[in-house]
Residue, then its C-alpha position, 0 to 999 in steps of 0.5 A: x482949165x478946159x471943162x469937158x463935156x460928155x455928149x448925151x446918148x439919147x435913146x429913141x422913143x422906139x426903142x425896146x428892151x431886148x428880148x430874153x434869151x431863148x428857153x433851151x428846148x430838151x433833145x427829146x420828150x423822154x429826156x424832159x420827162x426824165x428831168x421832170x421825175x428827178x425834180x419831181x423826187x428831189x423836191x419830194x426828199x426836199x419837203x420831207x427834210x424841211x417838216x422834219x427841221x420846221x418841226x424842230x425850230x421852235x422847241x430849238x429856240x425855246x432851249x436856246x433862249x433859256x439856256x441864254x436867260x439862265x445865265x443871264x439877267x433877263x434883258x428885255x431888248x434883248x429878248x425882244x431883238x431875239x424873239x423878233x429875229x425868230x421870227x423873221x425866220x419863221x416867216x422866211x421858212x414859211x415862204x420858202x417851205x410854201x414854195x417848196x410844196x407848190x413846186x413839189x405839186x407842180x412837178x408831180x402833175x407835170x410827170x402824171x400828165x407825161x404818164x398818162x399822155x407819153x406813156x412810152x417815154x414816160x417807161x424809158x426815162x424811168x428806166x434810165x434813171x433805174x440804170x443810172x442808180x443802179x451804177x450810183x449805187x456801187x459806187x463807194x460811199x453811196x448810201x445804198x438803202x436810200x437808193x434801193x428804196x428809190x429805185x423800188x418806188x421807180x420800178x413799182x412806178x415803170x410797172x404800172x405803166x405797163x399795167x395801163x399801156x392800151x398797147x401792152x394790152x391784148x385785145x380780143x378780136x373784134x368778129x363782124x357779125x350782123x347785129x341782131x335785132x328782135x324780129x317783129x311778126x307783122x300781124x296779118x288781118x284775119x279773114x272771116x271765118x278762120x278763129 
């Protein structure tokens, strides 16, 4: 029987890994700030669903250990293994909630700064997002006053855009006059014999 060697590919010293694939750039400034407010408003309902849970779990698992203890005789590994796998979740929720926070933070100095350097397309992707959940709103099965508190918090925002807008703002006309400066009176000598 004839063995059958594969031959080696070796690969060159030179070599380099591949570089990532490019980041997909948006179409426009008012479509990235219009992604940046969505994920701003979904991180922001995020972190108040999970302090809502978070508040919870440990009364959660307080009953449901003693609702497991009264029905059984106490087993220590088992309490143990229990008390040890809370625990691990804990940590995890508590990685994944400072995550969530961090993120939530990002996001809303990301939209501030489009807000402050942008303000124009900061007002337009405002006001798509009011278009399109004023259309999600009539849809069936929407949750209509969650929505209509969003979109109030949306138009309170896009308004005071317009308060800040230097554009927006008339300004007086400036008038070009001379600047006025105190006259100062050169003090002539006096001649003997005036008083």
């Amino acid at each position: 029987m004839k063995v059958r060697h594969r031959k080696r590919t070796r690969r060159s010293k030179r070599a380099t890994a591949p570089a990532p694939p490019p980041i997909p750039q948006p179409p426009d400034l008012t479509t990235e700030i219009e992604q940046s407010v969505e994920a701003r408003d979904k991180l922001e309902a995020e972190v108040a669903r999970f302090k809502a849970a978070r508040g919870q779990s440990k009364s959660a698992f307080l009953r449901s250990f003693a609702g497991e203890i009264s029905a059984v005789v106490i087993d220590a590994n088992r309490a143990l293994y229990r008390f040890t796998d809370w625990q691990a979740r804990e940590a995890q929720a508590t990685q994944v909630a400072d995550a969530i926070y961090q993120l939530s933070a990002m996001f809303k100095e990301r939209v501030e700064w489009f807000k402050s350097n942008s303000n124009g397309e900061a007002a337009a992707a405002l006001l798509r997002i009011i278009e399109r959940l004023t259309v999600e709103r009539d849809k069936p099965g929407a949750d209509k006053n969650a929505i209509d508190k969003r979109i109030g918090r949306l138009q309170a925002e896009q308004e005071s855009l317009g308060a800040k807008s230097p554009a927006d703002t008339p300004r007086p006309p400036k008038e070009k006059a001379a600047p006025q400066r105190p006259i100062k009176a050169k003090l002539q000598p006096r001649s003997r014999g005036e008083i």
